[in-house]
KOLSE-710448 format. One record per residue: x, y, z of N, C-alpha, C in turn; residue number from 0. Coordinates in steps of 0.001 Angstrom, whole numbers, plus 500000, padded with zeros to 6 digits. Each point is the difference from the previous one (the first is absolute). Layout:
% KOLSE-710448
X Y Z X Y Z X Y Z NUM .
...
% end
This chain:
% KOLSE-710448
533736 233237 658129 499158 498848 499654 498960 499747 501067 0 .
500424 499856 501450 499183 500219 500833 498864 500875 500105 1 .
500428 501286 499931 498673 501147 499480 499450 499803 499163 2 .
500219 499595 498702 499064 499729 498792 498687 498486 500808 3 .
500598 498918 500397 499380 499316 500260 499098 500493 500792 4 .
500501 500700 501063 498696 500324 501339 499034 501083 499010 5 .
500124 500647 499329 499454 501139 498856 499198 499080 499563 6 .
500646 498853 499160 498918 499262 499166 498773 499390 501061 7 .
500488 499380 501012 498921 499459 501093 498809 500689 500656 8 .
500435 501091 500141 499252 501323 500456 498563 500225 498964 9 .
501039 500105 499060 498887 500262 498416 498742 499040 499891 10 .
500468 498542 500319 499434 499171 499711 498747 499931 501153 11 .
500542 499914 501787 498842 500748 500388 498897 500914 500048 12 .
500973 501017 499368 498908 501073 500094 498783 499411 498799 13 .
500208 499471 499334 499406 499500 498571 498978 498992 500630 14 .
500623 499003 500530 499429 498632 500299 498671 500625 501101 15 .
500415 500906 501160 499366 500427 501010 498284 500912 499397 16 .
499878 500624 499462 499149 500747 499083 498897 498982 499385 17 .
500804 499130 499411 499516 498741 499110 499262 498863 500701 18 .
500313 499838 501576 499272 498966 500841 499021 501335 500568 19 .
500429 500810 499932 498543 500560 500992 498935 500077 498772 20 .
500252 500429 498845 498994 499986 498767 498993 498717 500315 21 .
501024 498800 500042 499425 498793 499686 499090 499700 501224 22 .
500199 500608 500946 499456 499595 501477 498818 501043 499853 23 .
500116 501042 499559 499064 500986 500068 498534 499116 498671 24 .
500656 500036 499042 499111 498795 499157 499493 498822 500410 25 .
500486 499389 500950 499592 498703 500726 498777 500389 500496 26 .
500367 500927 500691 498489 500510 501071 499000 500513 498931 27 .
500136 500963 499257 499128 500398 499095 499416 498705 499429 28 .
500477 499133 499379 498861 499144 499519 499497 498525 501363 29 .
500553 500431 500790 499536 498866 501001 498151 500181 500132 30 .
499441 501252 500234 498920 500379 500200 499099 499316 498674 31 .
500307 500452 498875 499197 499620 498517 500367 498329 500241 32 .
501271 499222 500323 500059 499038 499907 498905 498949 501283 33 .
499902 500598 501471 498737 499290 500859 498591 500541 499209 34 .
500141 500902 499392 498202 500288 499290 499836 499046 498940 35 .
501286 499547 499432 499540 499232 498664 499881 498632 500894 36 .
500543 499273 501054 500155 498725 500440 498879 500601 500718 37 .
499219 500138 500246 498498 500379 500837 498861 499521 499469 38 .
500423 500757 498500 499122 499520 498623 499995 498978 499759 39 .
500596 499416 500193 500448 498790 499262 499112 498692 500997 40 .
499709 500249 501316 499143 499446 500606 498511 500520 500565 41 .
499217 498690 499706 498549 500030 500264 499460 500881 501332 42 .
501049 499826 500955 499494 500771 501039 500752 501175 500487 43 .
501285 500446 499107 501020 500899 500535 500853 499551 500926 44 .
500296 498636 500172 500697 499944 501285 501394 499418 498677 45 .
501197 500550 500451 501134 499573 499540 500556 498844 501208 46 .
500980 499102 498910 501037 498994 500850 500976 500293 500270 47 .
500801 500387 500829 501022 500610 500592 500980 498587 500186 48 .
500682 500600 499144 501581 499139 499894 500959 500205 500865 49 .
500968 499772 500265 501483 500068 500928 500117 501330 498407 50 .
500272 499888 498998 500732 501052 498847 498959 501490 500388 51 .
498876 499987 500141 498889 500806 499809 500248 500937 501185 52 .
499875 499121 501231 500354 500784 501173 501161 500707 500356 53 .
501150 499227 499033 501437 500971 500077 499849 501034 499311 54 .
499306 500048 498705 500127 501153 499125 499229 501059 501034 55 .
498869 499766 500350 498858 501044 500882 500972 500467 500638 56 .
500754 499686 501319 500676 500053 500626 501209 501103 499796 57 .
500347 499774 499218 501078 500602 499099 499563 501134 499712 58 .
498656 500726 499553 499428 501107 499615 500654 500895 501078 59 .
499984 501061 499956 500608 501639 501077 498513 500106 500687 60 .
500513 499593 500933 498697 500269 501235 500208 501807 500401 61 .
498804 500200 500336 498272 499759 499855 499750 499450 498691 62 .
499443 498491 499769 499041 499434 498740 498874 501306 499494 63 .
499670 499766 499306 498627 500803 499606 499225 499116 500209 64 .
499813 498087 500790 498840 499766 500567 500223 499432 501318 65 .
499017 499521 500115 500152 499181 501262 499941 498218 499206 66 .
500181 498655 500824 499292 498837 499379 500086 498807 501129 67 .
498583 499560 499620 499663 499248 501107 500360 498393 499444 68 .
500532 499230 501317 500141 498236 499262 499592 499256 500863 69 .
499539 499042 499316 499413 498486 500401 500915 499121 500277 70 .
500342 499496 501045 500908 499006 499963 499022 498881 500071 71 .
500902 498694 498880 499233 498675 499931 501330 499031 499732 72 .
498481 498562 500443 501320 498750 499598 499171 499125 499683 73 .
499893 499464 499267 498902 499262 499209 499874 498450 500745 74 .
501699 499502 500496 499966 499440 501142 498854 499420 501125 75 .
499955 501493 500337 498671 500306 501114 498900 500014 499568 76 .
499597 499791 498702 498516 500176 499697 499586 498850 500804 77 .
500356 498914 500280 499162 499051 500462 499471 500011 501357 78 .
500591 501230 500590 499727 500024 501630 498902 500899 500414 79 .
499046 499771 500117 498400 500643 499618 500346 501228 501433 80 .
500152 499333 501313 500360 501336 500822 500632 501176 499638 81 .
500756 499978 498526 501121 501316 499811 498952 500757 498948 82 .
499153 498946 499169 498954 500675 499104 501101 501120 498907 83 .
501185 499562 499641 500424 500757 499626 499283 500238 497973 84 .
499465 498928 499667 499106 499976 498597 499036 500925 500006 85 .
499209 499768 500983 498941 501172 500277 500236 501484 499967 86 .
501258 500380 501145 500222 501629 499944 501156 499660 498490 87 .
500692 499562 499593 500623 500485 498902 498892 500661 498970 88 .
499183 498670 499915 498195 500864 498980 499798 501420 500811 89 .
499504 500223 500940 499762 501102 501105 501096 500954 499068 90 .
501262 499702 500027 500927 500961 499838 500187 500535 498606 91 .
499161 498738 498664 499969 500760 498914 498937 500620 499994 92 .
499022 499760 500942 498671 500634 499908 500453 501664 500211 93 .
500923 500071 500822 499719 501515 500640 501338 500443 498762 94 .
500393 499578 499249 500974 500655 499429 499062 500419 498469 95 .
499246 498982 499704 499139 500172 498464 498947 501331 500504 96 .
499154 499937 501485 499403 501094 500640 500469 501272 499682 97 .
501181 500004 500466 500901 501475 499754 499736 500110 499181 98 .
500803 499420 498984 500461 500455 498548 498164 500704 499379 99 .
499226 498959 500437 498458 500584 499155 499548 501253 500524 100 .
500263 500094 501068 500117 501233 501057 500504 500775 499734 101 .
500997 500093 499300 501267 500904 499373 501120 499527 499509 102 .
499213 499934 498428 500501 499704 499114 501669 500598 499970 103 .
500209 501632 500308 501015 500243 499521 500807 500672 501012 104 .
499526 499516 500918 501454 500223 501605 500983 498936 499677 105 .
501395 500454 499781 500972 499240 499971 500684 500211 500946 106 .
499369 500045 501573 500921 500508 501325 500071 498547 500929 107 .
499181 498825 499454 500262 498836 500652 499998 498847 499514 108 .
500976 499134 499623 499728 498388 499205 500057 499254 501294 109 .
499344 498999 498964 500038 498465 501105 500033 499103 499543 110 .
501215 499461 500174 501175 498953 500497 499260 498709 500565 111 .
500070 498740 499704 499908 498666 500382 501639 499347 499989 112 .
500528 499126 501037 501094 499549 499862 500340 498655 500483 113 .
500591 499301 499436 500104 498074 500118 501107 499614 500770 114 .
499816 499431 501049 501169 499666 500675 500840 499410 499460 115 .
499593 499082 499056 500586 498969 498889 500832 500441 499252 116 .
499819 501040 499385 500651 500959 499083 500748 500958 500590 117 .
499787 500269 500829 500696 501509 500933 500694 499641 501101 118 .
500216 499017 500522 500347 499768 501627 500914 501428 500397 119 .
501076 500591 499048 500857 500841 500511 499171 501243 500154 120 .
498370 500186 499060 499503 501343 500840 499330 499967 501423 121 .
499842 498625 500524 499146 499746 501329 501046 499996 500600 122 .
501397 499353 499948 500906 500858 500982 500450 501459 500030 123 .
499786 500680 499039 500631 501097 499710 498885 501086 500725 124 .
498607 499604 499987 499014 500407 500992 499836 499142 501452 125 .
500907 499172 499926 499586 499217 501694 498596 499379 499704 126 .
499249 499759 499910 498880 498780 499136 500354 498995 500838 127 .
499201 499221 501278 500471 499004 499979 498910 499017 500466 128 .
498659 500979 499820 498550 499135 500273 498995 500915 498665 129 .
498964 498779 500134 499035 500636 499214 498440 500207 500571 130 .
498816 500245 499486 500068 501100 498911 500893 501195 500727 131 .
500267 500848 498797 500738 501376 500471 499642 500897 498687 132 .
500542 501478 500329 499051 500781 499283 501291 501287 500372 133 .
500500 500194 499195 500678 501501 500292 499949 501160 498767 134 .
499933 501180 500573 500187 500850 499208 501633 500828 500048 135 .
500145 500365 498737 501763 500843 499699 499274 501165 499506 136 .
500614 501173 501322 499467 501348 499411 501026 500118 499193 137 .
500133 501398 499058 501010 500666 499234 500918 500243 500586 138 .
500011 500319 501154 501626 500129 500524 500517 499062 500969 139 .
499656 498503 499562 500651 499622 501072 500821 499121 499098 140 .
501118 499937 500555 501393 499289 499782 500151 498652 500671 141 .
500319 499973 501191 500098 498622 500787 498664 499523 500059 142 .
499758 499143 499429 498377 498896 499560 499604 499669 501513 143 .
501270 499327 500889 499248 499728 501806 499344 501068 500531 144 .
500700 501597 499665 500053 500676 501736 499099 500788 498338 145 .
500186 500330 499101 498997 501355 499637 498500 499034 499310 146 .
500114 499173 499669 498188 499488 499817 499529 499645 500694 147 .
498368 500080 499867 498871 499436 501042 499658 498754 500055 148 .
499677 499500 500437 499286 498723 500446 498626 499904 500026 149 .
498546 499664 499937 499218 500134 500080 499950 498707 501167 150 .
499460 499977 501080 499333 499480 501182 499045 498781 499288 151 .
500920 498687 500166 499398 498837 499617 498421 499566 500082 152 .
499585 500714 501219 498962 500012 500115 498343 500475 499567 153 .
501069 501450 499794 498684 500618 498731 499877 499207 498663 154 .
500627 499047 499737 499748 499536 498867 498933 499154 499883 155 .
499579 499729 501317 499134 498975 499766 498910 500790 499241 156 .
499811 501707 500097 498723 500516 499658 500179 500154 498332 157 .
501349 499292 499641 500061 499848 498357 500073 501407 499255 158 .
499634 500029 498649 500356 501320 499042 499645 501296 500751 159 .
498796 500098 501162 499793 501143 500894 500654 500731 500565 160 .
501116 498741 500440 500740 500260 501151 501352 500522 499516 161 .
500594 499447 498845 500807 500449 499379 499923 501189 499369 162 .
498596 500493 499576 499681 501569 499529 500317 500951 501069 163 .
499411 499496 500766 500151 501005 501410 501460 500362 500386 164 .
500630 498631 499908 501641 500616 500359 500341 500320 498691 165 .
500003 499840 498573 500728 500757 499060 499609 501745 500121 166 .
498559 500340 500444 499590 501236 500215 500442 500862 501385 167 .
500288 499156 500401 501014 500539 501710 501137 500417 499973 168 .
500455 498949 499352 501183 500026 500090 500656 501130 498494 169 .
499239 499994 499347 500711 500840 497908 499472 500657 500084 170 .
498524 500756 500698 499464 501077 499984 498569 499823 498661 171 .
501017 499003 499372 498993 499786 498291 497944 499459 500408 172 .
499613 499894 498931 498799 499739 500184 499692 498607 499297 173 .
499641 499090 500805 499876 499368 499032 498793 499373 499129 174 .
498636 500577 501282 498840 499659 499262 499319 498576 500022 175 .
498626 500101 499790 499483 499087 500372 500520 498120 499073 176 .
499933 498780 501427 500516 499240 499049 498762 499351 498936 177 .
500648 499595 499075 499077 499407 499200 499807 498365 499868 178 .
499509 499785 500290 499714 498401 499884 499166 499247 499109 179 .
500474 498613 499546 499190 499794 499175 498729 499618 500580 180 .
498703 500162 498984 498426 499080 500533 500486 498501 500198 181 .
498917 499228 501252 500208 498967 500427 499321 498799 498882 182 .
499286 500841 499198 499616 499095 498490 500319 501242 498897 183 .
500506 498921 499196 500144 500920 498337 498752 500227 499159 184 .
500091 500814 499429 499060 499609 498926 499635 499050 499554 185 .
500884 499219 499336 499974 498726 499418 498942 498984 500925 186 .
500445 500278 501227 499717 499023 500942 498260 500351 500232 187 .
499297 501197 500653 498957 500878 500042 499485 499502 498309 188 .
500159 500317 499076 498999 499770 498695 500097 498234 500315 189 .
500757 499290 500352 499442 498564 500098 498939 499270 500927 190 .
500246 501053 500727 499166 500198 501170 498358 500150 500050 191 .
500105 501194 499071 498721 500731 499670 499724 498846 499014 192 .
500378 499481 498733 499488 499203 499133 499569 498792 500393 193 .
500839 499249 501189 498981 498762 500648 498991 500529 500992 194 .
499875 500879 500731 498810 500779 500692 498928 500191 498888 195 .
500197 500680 498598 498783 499919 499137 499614 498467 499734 196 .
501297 499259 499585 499508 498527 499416 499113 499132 501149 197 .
500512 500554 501082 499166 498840 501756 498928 501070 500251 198 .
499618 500895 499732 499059 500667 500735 498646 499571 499529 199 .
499728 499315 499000 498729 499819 499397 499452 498409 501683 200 .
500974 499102 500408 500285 498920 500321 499722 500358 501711 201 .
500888 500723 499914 500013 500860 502094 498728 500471 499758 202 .
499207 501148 499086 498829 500662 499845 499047 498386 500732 203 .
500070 499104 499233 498735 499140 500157 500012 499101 501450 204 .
501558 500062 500133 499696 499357 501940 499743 500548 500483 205 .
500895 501610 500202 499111 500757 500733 498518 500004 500337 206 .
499493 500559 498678 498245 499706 500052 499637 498559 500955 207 .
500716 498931 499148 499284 499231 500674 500169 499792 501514 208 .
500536 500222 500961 500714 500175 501455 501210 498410 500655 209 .
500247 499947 499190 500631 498659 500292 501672 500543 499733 210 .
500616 501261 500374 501212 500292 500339 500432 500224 501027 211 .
501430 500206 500172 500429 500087 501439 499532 501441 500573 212 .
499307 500784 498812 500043 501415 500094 498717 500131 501225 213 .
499207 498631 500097 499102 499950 500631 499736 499422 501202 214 .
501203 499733 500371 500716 499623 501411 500182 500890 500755 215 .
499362 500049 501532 499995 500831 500674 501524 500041 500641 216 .
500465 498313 500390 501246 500026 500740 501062 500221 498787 217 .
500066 500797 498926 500832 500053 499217 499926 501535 499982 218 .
499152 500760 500038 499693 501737 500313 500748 500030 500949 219 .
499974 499132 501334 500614 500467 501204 501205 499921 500210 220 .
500660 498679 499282 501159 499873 500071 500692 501163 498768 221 .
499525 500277 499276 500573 501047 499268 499943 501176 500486 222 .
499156 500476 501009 500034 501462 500609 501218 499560 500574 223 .
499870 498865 500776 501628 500359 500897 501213 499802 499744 224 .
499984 499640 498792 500823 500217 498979 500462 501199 499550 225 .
498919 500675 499569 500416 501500 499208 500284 500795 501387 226 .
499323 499760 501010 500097 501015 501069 501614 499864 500768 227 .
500423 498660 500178 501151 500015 500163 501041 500171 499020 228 .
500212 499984 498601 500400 500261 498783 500201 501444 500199 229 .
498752 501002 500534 500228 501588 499810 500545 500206 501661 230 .
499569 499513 500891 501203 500398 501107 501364 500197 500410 231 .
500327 499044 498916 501164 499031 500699 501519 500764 498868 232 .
499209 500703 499383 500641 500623 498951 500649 499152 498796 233 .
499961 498944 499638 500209 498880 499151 499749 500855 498814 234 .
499459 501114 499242 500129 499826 498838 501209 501252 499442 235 .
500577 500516 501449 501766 501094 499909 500558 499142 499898 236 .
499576 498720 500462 501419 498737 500215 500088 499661 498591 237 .
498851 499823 499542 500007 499733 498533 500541 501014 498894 238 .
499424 501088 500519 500523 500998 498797 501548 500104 499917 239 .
499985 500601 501636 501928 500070 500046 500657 498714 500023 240 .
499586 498750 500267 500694 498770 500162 500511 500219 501004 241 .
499867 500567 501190 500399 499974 501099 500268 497957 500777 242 .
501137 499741 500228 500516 498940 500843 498923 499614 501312 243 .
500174 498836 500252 498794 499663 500927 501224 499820 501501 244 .
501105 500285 499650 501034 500672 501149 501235 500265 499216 245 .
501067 500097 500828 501473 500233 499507 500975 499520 500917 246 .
501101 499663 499878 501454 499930 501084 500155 501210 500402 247 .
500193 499777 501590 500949 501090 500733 501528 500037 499878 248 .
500198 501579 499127 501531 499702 499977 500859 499643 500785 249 .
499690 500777 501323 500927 499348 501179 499974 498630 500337 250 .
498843 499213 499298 500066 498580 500548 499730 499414 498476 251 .
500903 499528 499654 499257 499368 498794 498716 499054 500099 252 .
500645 499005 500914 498922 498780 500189 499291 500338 500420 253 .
499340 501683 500710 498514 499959 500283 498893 500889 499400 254 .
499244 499746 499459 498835 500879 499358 499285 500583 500768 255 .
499928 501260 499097 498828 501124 500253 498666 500420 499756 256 .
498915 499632 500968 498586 499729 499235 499316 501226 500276 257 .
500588 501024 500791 499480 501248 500412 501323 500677 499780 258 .
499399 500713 499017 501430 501546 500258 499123 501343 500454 259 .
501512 500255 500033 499574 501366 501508 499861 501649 498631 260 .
498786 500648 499596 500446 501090 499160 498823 500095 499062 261 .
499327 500750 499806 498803 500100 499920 500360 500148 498192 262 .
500705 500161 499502 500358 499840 498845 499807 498848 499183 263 .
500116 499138 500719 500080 498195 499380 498770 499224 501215 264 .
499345 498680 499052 499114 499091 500630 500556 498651 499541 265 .
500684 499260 500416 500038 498784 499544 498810 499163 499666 266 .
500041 498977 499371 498961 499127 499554 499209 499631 501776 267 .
501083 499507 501091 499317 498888 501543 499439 501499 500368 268 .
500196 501005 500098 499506 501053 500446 498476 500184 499702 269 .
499713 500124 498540 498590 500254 499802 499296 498647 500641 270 .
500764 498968 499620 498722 498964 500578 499789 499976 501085 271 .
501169 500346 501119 499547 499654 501050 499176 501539 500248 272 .
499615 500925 499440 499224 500532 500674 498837 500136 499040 273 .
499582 499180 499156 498744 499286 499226 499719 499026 500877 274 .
500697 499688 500457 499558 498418 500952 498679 500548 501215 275 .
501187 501226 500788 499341 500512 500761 498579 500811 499781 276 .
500179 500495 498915 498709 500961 499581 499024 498940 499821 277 .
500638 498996 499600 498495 498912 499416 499653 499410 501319 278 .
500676 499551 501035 499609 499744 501061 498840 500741 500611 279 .
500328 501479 500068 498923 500985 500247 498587 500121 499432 280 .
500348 499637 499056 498608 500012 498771 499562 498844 500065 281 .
500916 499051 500061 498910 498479 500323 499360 499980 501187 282 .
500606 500510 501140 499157 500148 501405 498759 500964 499986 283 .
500280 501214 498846 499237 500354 500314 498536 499637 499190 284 .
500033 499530 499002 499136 499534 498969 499309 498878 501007 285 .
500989 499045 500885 499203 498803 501129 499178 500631 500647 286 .
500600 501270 500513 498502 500329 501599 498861 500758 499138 287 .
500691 500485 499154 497976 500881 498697 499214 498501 499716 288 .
500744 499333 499695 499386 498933 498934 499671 498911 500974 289 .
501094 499384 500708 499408 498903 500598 499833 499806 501898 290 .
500910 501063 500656 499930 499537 501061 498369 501105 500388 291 .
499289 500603 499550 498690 500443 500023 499308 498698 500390 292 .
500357 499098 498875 498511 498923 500113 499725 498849 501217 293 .
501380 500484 500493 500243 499134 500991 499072 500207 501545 294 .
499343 498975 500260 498735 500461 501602 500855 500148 501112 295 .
501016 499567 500666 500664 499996 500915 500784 501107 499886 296 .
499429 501303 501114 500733 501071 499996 501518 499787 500438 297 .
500202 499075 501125 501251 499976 500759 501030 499544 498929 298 .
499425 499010 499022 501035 499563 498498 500091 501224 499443 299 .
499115 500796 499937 500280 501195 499003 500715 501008 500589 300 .
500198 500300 501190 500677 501293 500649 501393 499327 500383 301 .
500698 498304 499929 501235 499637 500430 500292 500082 498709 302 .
499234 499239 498640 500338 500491 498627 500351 501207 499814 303 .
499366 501047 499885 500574 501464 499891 501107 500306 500383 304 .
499777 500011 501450 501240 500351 500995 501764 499488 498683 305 .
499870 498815 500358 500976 499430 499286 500731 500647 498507 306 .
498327 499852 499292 500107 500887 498690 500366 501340 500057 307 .
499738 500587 500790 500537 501141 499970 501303 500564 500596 308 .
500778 499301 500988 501218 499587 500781 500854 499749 498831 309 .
499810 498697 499203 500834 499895 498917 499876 501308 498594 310 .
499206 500498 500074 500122 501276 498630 500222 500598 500746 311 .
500085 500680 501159 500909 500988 500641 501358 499880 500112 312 .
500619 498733 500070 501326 499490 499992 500666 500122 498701 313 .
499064 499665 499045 500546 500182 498210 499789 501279 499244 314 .
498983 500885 500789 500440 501142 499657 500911 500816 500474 315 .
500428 499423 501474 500855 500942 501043 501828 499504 498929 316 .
499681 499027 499803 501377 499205 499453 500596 500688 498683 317 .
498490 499988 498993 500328 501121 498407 500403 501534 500564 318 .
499836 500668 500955 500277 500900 500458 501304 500245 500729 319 .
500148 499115 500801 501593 500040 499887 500592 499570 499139 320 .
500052 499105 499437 501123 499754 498202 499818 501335 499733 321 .
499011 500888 499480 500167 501434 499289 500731 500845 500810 322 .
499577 500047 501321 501229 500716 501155 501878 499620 499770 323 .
499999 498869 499899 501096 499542 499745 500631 500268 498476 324 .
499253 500036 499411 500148 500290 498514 500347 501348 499712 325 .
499537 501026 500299 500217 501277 499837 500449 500883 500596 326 .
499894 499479 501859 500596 500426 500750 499396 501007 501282 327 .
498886 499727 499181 499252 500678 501622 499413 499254 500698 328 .
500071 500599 501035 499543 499179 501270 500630 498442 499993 329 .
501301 499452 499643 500726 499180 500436 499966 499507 501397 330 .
499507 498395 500288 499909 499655 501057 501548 498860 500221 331 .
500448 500077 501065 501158 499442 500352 500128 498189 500217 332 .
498578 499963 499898 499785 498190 499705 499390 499536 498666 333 .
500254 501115 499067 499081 499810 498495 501066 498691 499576 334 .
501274 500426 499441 500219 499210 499480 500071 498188 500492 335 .
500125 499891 501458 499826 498805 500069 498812 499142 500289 336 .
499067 500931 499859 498514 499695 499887 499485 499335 498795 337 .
501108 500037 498584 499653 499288 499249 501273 498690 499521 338 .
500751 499824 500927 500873 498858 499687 499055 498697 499913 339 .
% end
């Protein structure tokens, strides 16, 4: 009786054993068709990664056939403008809808957005315990701490760029230029153009007659130094990329960063302060062509100069070290506290 039983048990393994690897072998097979259809299913390709979603992935027989990158979020934090975490989450569908238009039919990388709210057990299960954060899971990694990447809090400030650059570093993949939307729609541009036809008959006749601001001399001038500091100061990358006008230092929370060190990234205080300086230069120098000429007293005009030219030597010597410091040549050992 004993032998029959261990006989029957045996049987039943060998049966049962065959039958879970089938089912496991099927799991994985449609896991792939199943992230392409949840891909589809959103406007920008980025899937929501569940606590269920990430076990099944997980579960697949490593090496994956992809890699996949995630967003950690907490909706929590939207209100804390230093973490900007609303901004790069957009950033982060930006570079995921990019891909996909880029290549349509590489199925070697998804991307993952994930809610603290909903997930808390995958932010421990990755150690998660600040934000923004940004990691990638190659195909063979198993332990989520010690085998995925991290992306360097800091490159993020350079937004969907910066994240291309490390998905292409790090996966080998391509991901191609990002795409962004125009800063007016259509919609917006034809409304545009249609009150420009309806007012132009109206602007046509002040013009003529000279009684606009267009005919203001101190309004030409103040607009050159306008546009001239506008194109120095680099204000319209800040605009395109939305580059931050600083960021937190991770090592210090409570203190901000208005100069970073890396020729890769410009924060917003960066360009101005060296628009500030360039316009300084150009306003001094526009004073001694234009006005310190008319002046009769040579000794006013040669302590004027002197001066004028002392200070644009100082603001150009100054934009020249920030770029030293920035990229790394010719680093001087009192740069950085030259601008505290």
């Amino acid at each position: 009786m004993a032998i029959s039983k261990t006989l029957t048990l045996i049987a039943i393994l060998l049966v049962l054993v065959p039958l879970n690897h089938s089912f496991s072998s099927s799991s994985d097979e449609d896991l792939l068709p199943e992230l392409i259809n949840l891909r589809s299913q959103s406007p920008t390709g980025v899937i929501h990664l569940s606590d269920h979603l990430l076990r099944r992935i997980l579960s697949a027989k490593s090496p994956r056939p992809f890699s996949f990158l995630i967003f950690f979020d907490a909706k929590q934090l939207h209100s804390k403008p230093e973490l900007s975490l609303p901004t790069l989450k957009n950033e982060f569908s930006l570079l995921s809808s990019s891909f996909l238009a880029n290549n349509p039919e590489n199925n070697k990388i998804f991307y993952f957005t994930i809610e603290f709210g909903d997930s808390q057990a995958s932010f421990a299960l990755f150690g998660v315990n600040s934000l923004p954060h940004l990691r990638l899971i190659p195909p063979s990694a198993t332990d989520l701490k010690k085998d995925s990447i991290q992306m360097d809090g800091s490159d993020l400030a350079r937004l969907a760029e910066s994240m291309a650059e490390f998905v292409e570093a790090k996966t080998k993949l391509t991901v191609g230029p990002i795409h962004r939307p125009p800063m007016i729609s259509k919609k917006q541009m034809a409304v545009i153009i249609a009150a420009g036809l309806v007012l132009s008959p109206f602007l046509v006749k002040r013009i003529l007659s000279g009684g606009t601001l267009l005919h203001d001399k101190h309004v030409w001038m103040a607009g050159s130094i306008f546009v001239y500091f506008f194109s120095v100061s680099g204000a319209m990358h800040n605009i395109i990329r939305k580059m931050p006008m600083f960021m937190m230092d991770r090592e210090d929370p409570g203190k901000l960063v208005f100069f970073y060190q890396g020729s890769g990234m410009q924060l917003g205080a960066e360009g101005f302060a060296v628009g500030f300086l360039y316009t300084i230069v150009g306003l001094l120098l526009a004073f001694m062509i234009n006005v310190l000429v008319r002046l009769k007293s040579r000794t006013v005009q040669r302590v004027v100069m002197a001066f004028a030219l002392f200070v644009s030597f100082w603001a150009v010597k100054k934009v020249i070290q920030l770029d030293n410091w920035k990229t790394g040549y010719g680093i001087h050992a009192y740069w950085p506290s030259g601008w505290k």
